[in-house]
C-alpha positions as CSV (number, residue, x, y, z in Angstrom):
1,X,0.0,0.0,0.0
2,X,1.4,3.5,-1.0
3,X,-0.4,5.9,1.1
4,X,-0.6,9.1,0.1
5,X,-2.6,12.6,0.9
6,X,-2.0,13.2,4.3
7,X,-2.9,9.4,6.0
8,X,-2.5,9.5,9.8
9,X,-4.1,7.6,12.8
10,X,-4.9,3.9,12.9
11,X,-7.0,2.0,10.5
12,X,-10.7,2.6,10.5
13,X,-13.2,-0.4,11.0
14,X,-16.5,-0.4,8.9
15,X,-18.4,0.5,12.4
16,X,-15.4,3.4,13.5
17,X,-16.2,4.6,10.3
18,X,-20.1,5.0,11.2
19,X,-19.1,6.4,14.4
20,X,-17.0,9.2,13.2
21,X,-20.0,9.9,10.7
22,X,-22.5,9.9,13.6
23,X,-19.8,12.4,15.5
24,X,-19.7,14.8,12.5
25,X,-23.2,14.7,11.9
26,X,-23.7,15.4,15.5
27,X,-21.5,18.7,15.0
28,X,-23.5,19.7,12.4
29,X,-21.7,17.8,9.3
30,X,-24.9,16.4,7.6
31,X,-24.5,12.9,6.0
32,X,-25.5,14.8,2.5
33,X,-23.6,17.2,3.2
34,X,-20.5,14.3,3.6
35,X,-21.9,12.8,0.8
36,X,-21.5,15.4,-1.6
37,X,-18.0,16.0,0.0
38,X,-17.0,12.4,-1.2
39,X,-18.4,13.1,-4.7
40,X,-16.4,16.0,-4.9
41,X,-13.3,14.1,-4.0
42,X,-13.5,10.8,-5.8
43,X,-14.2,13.0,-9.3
44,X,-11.4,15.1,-8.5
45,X,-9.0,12.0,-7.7
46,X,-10.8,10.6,-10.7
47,X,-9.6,13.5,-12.7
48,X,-5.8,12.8,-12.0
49,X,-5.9,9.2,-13.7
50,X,-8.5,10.2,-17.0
51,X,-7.6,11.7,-20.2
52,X,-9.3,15.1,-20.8
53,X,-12.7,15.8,-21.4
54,X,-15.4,14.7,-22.5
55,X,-13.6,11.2,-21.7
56,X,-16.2,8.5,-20.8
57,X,-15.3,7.4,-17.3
58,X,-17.4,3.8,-16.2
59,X,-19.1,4.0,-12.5
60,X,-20.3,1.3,-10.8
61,X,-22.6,2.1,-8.1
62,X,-24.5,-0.4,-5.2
63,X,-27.9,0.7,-3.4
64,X,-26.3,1.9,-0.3
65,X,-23.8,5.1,0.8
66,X,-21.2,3.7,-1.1
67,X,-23.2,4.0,-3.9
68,X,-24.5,7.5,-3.0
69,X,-20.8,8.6,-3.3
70,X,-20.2,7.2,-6.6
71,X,-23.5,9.0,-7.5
72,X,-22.4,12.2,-6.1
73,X,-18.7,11.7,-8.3
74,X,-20.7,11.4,-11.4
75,X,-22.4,14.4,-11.1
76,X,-19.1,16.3,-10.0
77,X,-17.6,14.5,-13.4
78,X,-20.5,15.7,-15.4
79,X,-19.7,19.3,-14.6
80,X,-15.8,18.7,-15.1
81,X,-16.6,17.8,-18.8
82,X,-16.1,14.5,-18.3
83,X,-19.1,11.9,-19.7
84,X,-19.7,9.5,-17.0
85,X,-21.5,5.7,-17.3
86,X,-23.5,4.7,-14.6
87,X,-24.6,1.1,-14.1
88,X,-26.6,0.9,-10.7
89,X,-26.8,-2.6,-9.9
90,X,-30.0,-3.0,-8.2
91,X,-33.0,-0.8,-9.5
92,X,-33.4,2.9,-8.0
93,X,-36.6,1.8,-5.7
94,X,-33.8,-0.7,-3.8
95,X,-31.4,2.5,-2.8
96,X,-31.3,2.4,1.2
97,X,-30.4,5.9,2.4
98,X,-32.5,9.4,1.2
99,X,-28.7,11.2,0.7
100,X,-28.1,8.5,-1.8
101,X,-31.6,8.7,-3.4
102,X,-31.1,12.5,-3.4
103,X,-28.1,11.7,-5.3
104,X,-29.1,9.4,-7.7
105,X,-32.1,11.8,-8.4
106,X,-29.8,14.4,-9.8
107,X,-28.3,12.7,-12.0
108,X,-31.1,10.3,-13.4
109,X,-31.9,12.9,-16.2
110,X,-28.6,14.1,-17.5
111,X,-26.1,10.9,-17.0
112,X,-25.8,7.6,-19.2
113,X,-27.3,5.2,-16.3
114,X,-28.1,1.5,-16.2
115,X,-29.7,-0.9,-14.3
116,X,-27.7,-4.3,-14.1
117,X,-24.4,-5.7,-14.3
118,X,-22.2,-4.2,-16.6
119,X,-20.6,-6.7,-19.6
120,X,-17.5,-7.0,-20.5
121,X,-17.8,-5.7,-24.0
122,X,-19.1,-2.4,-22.6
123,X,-16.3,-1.9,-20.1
124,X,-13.3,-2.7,-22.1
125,X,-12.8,1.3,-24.1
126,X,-13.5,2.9,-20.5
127,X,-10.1,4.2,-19.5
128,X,-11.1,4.2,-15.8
129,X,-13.8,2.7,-13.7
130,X,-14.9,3.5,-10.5
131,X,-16.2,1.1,-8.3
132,X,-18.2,2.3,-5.9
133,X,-20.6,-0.7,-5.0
134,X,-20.1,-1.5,-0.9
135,X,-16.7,0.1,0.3
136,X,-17.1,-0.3,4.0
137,X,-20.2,-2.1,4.7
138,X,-19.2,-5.4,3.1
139,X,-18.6,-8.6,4.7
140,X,-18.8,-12.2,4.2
141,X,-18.7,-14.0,0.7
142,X,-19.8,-11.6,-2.2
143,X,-23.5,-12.5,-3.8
144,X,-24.9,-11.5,-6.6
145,X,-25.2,-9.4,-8.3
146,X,-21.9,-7.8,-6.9
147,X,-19.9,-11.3,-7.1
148,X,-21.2,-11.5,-10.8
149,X,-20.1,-7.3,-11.4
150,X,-16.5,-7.9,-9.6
151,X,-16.3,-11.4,-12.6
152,X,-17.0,-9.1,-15.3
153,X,-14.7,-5.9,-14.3
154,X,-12.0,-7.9,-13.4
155,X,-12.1,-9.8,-16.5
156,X,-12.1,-6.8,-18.7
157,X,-9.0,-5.5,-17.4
158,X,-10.3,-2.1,-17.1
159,X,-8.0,0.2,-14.7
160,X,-10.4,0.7,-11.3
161,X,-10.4,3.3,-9.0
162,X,-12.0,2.0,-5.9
163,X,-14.2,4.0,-3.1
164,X,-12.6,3.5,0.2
165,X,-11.9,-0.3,-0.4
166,X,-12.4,-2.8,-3.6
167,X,-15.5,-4.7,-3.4
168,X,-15.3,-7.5,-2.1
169,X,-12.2,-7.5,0.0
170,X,-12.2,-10.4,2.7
171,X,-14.0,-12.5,-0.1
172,X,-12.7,-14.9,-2.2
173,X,-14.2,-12.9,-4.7
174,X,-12.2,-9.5,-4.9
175,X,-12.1,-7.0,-7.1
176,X,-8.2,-5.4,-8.2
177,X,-8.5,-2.1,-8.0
178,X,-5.4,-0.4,-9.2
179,X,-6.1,2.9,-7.2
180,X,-8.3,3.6,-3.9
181,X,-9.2,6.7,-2.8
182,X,-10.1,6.3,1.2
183,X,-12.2,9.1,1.9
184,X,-11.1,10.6,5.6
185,X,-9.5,8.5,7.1
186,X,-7.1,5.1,6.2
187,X,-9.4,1.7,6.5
188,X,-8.9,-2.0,8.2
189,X,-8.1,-4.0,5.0
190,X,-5.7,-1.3,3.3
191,X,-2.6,-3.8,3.3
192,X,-4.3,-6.2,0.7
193,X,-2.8,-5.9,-2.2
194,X,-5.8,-5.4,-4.1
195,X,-6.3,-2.1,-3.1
196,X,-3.3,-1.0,-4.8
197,X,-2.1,2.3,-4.4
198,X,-4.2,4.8,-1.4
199,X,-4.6,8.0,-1.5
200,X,-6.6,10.0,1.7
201,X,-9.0,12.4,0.6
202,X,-10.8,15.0,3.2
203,X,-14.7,15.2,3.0
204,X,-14.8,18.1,5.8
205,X,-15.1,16.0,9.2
206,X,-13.8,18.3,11.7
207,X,-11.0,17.5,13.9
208,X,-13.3,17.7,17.3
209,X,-15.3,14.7,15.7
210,X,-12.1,12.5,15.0
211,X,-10.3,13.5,18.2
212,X,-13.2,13.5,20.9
213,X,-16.3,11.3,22.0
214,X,-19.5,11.9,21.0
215,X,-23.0,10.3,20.8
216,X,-21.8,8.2,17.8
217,X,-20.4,6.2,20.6
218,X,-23.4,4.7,20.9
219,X,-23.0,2.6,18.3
220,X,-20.4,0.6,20.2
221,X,-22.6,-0.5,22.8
222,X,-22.9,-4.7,21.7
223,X,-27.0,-4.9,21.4
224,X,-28.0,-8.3,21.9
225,X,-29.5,-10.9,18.8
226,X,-32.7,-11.9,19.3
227,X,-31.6,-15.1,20.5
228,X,-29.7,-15.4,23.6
229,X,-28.5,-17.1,26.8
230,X,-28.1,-16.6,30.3
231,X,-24.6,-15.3,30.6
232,X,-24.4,-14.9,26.9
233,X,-24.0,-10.9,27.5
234,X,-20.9,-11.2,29.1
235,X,-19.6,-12.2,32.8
236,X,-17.6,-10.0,34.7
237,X,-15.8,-11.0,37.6
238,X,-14.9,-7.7,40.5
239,X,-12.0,-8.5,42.7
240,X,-12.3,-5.9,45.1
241,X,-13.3,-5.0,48.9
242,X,-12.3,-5.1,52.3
243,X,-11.4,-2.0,53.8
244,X,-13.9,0.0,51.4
245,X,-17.1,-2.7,51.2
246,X,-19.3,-0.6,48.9
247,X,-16.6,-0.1,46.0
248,X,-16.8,-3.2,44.3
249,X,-20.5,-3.0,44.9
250,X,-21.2,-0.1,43.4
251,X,-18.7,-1.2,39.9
252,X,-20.4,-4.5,40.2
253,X,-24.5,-3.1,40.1
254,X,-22.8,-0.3,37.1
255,X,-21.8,-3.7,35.0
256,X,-25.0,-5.0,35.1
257,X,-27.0,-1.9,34.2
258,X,-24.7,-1.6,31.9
259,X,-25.7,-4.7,30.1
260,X,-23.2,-7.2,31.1
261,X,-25.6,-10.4,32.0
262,X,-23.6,-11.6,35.9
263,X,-21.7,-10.3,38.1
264,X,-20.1,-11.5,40.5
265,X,-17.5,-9.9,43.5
266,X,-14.9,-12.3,44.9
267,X,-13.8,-10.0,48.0
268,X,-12.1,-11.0,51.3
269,X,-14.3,-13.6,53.4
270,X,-14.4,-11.5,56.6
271,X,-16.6,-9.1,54.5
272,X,-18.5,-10.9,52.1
273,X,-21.4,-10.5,54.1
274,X,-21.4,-6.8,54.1
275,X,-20.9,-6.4,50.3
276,X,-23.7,-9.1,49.6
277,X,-26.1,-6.4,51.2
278,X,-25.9,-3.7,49.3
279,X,-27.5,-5.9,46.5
280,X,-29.2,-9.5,45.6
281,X,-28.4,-8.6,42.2
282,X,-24.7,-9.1,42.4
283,X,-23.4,-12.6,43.5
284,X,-20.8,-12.4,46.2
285,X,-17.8,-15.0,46.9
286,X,-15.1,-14.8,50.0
287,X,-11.9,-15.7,49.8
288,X,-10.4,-16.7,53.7
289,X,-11.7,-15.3,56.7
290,X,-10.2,-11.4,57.1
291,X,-10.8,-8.1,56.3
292,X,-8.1,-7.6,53.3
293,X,-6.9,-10.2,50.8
294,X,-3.3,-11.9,52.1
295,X,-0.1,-12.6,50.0
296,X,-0.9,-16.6,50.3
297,X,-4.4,-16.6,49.4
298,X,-3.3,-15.7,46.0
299,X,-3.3,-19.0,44.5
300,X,-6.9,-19.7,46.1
301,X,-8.1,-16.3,44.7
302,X,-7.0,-17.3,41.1
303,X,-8.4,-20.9,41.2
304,X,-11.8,-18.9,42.8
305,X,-11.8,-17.0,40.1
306,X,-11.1,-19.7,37.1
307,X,-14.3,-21.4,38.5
308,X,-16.8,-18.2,37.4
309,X,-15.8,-18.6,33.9
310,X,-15.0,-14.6,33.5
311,X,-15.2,-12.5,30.0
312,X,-13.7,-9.7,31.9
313,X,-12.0,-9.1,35.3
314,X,-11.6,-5.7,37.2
315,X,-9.3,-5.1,40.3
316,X,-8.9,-2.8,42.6
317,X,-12.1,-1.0,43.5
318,X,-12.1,-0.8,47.8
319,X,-8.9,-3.2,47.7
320,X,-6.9,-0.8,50.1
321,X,-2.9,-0.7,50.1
322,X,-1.7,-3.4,51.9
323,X,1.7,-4.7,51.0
324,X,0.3,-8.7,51.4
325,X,-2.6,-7.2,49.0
326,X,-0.9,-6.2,46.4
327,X,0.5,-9.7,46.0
328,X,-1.9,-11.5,46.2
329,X,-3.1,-9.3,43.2
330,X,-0.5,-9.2,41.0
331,X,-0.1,-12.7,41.3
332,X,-3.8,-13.2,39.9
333,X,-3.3,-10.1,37.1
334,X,-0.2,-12.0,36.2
335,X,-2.2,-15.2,35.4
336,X,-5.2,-13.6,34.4
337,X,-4.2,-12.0,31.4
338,X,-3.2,-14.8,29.6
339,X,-6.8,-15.7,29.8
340,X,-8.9,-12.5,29.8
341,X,-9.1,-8.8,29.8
342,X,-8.3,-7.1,32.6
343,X,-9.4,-3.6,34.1
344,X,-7.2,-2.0,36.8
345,X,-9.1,0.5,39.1
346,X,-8.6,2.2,42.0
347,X,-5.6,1.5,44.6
348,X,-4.9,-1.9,42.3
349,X,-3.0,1.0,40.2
350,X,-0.1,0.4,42.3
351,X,1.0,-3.0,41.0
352,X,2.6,-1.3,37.9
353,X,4.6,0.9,39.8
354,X,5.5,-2.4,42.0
355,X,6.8,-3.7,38.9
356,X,9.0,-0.9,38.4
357,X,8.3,-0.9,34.7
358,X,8.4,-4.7,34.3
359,X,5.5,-5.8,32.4
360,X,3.2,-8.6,32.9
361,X,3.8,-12.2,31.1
362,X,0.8,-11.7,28.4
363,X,0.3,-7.4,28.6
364,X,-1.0,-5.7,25.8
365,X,-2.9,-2.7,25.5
366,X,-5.8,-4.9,23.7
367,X,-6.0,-6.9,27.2
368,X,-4.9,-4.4,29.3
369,X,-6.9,-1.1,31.0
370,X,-5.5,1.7,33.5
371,X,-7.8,3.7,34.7
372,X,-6.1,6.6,36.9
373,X,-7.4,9.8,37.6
374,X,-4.9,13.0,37.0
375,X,-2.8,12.2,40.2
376,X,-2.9,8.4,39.8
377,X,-2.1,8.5,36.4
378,X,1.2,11.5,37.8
379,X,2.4,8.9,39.7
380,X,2.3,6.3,37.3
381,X,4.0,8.0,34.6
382,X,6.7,8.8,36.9
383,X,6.2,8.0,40.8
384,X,8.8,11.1,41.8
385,X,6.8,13.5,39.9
386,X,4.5,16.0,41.9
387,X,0.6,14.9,41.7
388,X,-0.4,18.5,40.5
389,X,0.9,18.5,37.5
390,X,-1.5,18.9,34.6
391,X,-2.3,16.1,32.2
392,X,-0.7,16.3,28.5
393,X,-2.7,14.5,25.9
394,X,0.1,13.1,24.2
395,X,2.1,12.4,27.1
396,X,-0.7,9.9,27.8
397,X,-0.3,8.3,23.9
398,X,2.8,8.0,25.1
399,X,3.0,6.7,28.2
400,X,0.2,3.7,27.5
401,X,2.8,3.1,24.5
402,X,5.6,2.4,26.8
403,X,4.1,0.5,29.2
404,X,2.3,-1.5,26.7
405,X,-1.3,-1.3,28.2
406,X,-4.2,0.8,27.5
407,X,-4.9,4.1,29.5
408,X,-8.4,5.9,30.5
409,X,-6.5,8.8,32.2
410,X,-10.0,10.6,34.2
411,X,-10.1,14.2,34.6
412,X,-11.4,17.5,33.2
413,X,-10.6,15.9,30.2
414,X,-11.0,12.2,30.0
415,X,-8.1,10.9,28.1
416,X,-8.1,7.6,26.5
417,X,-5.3,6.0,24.4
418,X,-3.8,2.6,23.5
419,X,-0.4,3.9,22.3
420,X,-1.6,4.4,19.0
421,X,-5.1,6.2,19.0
422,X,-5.9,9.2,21.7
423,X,-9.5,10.5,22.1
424,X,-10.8,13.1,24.8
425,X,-13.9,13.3,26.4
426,X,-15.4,16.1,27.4
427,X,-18.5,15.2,28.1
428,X,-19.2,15.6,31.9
429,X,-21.1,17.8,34.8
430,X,-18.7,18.8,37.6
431,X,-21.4,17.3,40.0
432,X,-20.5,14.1,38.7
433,X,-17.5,14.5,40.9
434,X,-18.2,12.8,43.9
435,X,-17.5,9.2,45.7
436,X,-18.0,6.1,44.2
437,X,-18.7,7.7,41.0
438,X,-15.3,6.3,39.7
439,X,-16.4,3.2,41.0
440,X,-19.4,3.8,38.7
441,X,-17.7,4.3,35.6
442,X,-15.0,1.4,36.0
443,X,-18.4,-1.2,35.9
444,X,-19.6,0.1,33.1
445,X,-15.8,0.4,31.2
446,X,-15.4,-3.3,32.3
447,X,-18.8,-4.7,31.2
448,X,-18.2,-3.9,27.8
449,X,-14.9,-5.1,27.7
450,X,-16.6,-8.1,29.1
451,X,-19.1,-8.4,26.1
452,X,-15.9,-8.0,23.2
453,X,-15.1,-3.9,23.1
454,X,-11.5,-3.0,23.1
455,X,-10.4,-1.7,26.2
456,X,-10.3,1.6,24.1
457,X,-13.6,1.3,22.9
458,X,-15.1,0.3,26.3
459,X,-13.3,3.8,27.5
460,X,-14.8,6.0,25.1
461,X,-18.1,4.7,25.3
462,X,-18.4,4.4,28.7
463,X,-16.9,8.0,29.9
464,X,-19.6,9.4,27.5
465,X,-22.3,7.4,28.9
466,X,-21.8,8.3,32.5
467,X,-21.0,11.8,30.9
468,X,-24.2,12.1,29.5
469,X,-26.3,10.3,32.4
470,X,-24.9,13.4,34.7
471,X,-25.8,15.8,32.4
472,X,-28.8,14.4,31.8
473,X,-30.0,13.7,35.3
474,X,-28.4,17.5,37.3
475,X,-31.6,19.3,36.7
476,X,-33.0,16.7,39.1
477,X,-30.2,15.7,41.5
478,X,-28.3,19.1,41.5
479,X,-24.9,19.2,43.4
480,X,-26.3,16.6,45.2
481,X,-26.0,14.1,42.9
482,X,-25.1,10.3,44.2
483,X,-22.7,7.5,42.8
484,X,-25.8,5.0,43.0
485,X,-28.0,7.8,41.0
486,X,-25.6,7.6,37.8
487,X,-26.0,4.1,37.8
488,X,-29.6,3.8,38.0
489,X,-29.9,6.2,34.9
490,X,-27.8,4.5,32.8
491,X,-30.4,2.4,31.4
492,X,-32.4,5.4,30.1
493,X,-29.3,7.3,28.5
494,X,-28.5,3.9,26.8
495,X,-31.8,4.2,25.2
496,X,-32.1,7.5,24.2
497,X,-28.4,7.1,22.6
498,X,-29.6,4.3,21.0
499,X,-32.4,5.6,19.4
500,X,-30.4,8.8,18.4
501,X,-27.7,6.6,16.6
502,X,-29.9,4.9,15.0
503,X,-32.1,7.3,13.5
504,X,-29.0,8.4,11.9
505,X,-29.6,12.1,13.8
């Protein structure tokens, strides 16, 4: 892959792709408006491999946004001189979206369009094609009639310039594109060497919706088949407790509002008891008969916590900082994460400085999630440095990138980065500020880790969710707003971000 016009940042999945959509749109970047953007830029990268007008130029286009694009490029062609061919592959009445239709519409009295598959024989004097049938939304093995398109263009031999990827790719039907023009940002799939050579072209998404959350993260929230199974949403094991009871309670009751389908809390036996009332929701388990968890209890801890089957663990919340503690935990994080994701929370922070930079046997940051506030996360990045100092955004990139692991750095600004990627959040009321409320927020990070999000991914969605459930909830709660109030509202801000994402705003 030669990547040119100013690529940066990591590769784009199909659904990162929606969400930065969904971000821009939510700033007031319309999907037509984007639309007509992409147009704009695949005719004008179209331009720089065509002879001069009024050259045909062949565009193949498939019912949904992809489509609209290469809709939108044929009508920017049409006003560069150019004389573009359109062969839509499905009939007009099949198109999905109203920015595509819109599209299509304008063009449907002026352009040379068709309905079908395009031939061989009427392909072969083009001396470009565009292939804007799926892009990011495919998937699977190719059907028809997109299989039966991709046969035909490839066997013509016409030169193709594909929209953000060649149809097709991950199928064993693929089409070889000899260009593609990724429109915003690079895409997961980029390396194949069908692509051939990339070039990054800006449809006007501001930086804000690239760099920071916003309701598009939404869409990362796993929503269940229609078919499912106890425990098929994800299990997520708290190890936490003992001098603070309510802590793990609290992260446990946030996991399970947050969707994840058990929790359970393995704290020290001696108060088992205690964290069992706050809730008959969560389901409690003691490990040995005090009040903190003990250096040779590790190895009981670990085999306790084998036996619930986990899709997730967090540690730390209400742990305290007992030197025999912090064995016993690192001991179980060591063996852990060769098994399962793991959150860190709270005074379980400390093991990485107990490591003096040595990193776990199986850390990554696709396993692996910090979650420090400004002074924990000062400490951590250097433990002689003063606890006031402020937080720099790539500092944190950085930092996450040498210690391997992934970092949701809490604050003014939330900062969340895996070593690669680094997105703020700013979405938060200060009354959100109060005890147990980080507790809060590391159930709700965890859950989705448990049910398949990156630790990144569970980060960004889940600071905007509790975000948005303060902000949503202060009129009522004021200043007086509880730890145990954001997680009750959770539920209701899922839904009304769901139903926002999926209206399309």
């Amino acid at each position: 892959m030669a990547a040119q016009g100013g690529a940066r940042g990591p590769l784009f999945s199909a659904l990162e792709v929606r969400v930065l959509e969904l971000n821009a749109a939510a700033r007031g970047l319309s999907i037509d408006t984007m639309m007509e953007n992409a147009g704009a830029a695949v005719a004008d990268e179209a331009r720089r491999h065509l002879p001069a007008p009024p050259s045909p130029v062949g565009i193949v286009c498939g019912s949904g946004n992809n489509g609209g694009d290469g809709l939108a490029a044929a009508f920017h062609l049409q006003q560069m001189g150019y004389s573009p061919r359109v062969w839509l592959l499905a009939p007009p009445s099949q198109i999905h979206s109203e920015p595509a239709r819109a599209m299509w519409r304008r063009v449907s009295s002026t352009a040379d369009l068709r309905v079908g598959v395009p031939k061989v024989a009427e392909l072969r004097d083009l001396p470009l094609l565009l292939d804007a049938m799926i892009g990011t939304g495919g998937g699977g093995e190719l059907k028809d009639p997109y299989r039966a398109a991709v046969l035909e263009i490839n066997a013509s031999g016409v030169p193709v310039l594909s929209v953000d990827l060649p149809t097709g790719l991950g199928s064993t039907t693929v089409l070889q594109a000899r260009w593609t023009v990724s429109l915003e940002v690079l895409k997961e799939g980029m390396e194949h060497p069908a692509v051939g050579e990339v070039t990054v072209r800006s449809i006007g998404i501001p930086p804000e919706a690239r760099d920071e959350t916003g309701p598009g993260e939404f869409l990362l929230f796993p929503v269940p088949g229609r078919t499912t199974r106890k425990g098929g949403q994800g299990r997520l094991v708290v190890v936490g407790g003992g001098p603070y009871a309510g802590a793990p309670a609290l992260a446990a009751l946030s996991a399970l509002r947050a969707g994840v389908d058990m929790a359970f809390v393995i704290t020290p036996g001696g108060v088992a008891d205690l964290v069992q009332g706050f809730s008959p929701e969560i389901i409690v388990r003691g490990v040995g008969h005090g009040r903190i968890f003990h250096e040779e209890e590790a190895h009981a801890l670990w085999s306790l916590v084998q036996s619930l089957r986990p899709d997730a663990l967090l540690v730390g919340n209400g742990v305290g900082t007992d030197p025999s503690t912090l064995v016993a935990l690192e001991e179980l994080v060591e063996e852990a994460l060769a098994q399962v994701p793991v959150v860190l929370d709270a005074d379980a922070l400390r093991l990485v400085n107990h490591r003096q930079g040595v990193p776990f046997r199986d850390q990554s940051p696709r396993r692996f999630l910090l979650t420090p506030n400004a002074r924990e996360y000062a400490h951590l990045r250097d433990p002689r440095s003063p606890s006031n100092v402020p937080v720099d955004a790539e500092e944190v990139r950085e930092t996450a990138r040498r210690l391997r692991l992934s970092l949701l750095v809490k604050g003014e600004t939330d900062w969340i980065s895996d070593g690669v990627d680094l997105k703020g959040n700013r979405t938060h009321h200060p009354a959100q500020v109060v005890g147990g409320a980080g507790d809060t927020l590391a159930g709700v990070v965890a859950s989705l880790l448990a049910r398949g999000r990156t630790p990144t991914q569970a980060a960004r969605l889940g600071t905007y969710w509790v975000g948005s459930t303060a902000l949503r909830i202060f009129p009522q709660k004021s200043y007086g707003m509880l730890a145990s109030d954001l997680t009750a509202e959770l539920p209701l801000t899922l839904s009304e971000g769901l139903a926002r994402v999926q209206s399309g705003f």
